[in-house]
N, C-alpha and C positions, 0 to 999 in steps of 0.2 A: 886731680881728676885721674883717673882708674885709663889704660889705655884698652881701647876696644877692638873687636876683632875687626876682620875684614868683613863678615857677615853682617857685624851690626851696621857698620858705614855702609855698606850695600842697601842696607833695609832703610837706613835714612836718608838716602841719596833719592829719591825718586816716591809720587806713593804708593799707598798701600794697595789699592784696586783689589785683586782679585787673588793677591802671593798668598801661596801652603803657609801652612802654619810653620812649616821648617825652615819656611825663611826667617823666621826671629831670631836672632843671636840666643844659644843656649837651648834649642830646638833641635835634636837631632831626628832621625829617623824612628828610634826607638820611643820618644817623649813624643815624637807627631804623631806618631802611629795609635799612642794610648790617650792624647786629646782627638782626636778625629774620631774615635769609638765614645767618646763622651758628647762627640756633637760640635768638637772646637776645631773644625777641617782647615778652616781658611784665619789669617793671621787677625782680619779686623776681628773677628768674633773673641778670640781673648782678645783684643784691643778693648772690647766691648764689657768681658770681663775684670780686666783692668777698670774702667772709669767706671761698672755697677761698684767697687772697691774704692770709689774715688780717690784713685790714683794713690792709692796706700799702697809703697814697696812691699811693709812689712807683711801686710795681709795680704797683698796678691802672692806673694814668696810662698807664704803658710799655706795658702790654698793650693799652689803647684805642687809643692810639697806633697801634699794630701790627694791631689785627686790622678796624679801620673807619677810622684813617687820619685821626683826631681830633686837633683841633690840641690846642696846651695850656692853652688857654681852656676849650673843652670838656670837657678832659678830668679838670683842675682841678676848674671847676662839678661833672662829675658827681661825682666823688671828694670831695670835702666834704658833697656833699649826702648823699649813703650813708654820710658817714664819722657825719655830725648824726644819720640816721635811726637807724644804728645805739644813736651813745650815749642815743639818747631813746626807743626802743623793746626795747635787747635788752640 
C-alpha cells in the first residue's frame, strides 16, 4: 500500500458533509478552481462522479485527466482517496 498524504487521512478521518473539492488528496487550488467552473464545487459531487464511473480508478483518472487537465499524481491521489472513502463509508 502506497503511503498517503496528510490531506488524504484528513479527508478520511471524518465525513464528507459539505468539504471544497480541495479537500481531496491531489486537489489543489488550481485543479479546484477548473472543476468548480465545471460544476464540481464541493468534494461529494466528484464523489458523485466517481460512482456515475462505478468506481473505475482508471476511468475516473482519464476523465480528470480530460476535463481539468490533471497530471497522474493528482489524479491517482484523488482516485484512491475516493476509492478509501468509499470502501470505508458506503
Amino acid at each position: 500500500m502506497s503511503s498517503t498524504s496528510q490531506k488524504h487521512r484528513d479527508f478520511l478521518s471524518e465525513p464528507m458533509g459539505e468539504k471544497e473539492v480541495t479537500s481531496l488528496a491531489g486537489i489543489g487550488p488550481v485543479l479546484g478552481e477548473r472543476l468548480s467552473k465545471q460544476g464540481f464545487d464541493k468534494a461529494y459531487v466528484v464523489l458523485g462522479q466517481f460512482l456515475i464511473m462505478k468506481k473505475d480508478s482508471e476511468l475516473f483518472q482519464d476523465w480528470l485527466k480530460e476535463a481539468v487537465r490533471a497530471n497522474k499524481k493528482q489524479a491517482d491521489d484523488c482516485s484512491n482517496c475516493l476509492k478509501e472513502y468509499c470502501n470505508a463509508f458506503l
